[in-house]
C-alpha positions as MATLAB code, in Angstrom:
seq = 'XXXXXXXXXXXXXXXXXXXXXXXXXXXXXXXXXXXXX';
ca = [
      71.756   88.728  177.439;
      68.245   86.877  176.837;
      66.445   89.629  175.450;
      69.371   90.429  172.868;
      69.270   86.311  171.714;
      65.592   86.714  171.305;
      66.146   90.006  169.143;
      68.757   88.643  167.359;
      66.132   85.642  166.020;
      63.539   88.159  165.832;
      65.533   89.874  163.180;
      66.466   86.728  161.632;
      62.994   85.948  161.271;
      62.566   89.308  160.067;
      64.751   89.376  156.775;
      63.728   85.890  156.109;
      60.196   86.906  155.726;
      61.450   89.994  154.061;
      63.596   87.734  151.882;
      60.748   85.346  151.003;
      57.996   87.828  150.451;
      60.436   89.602  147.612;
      60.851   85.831  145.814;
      57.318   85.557  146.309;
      56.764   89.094  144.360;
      59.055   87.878  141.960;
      58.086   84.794  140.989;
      54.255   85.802  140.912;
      55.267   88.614  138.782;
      57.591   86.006  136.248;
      54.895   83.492  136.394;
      51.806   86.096  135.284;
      54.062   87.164  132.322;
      54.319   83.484  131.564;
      51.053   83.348  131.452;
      50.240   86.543  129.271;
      52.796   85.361  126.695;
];
């Protein structure tokens, strides 16, 4: 029962890093065309 708890915040800590790295992709990507415009 442990082990699936700490897998189940494992994978929560997964898509959140997931999650963030694709805003950060996006908003480095938004902010160089800001800048080239």
């Amino acid at each position: 029962v442990h082990n699936r708890i700490l897998f189940g915040v494992a994978n929560q800590w997964v898509l959140l890093r997931t999650v963030l790295e694709s805003l950060g992709i996006v908003f480095d990507a938004s902010r160089e065309t800001i800048e080239a415009s």
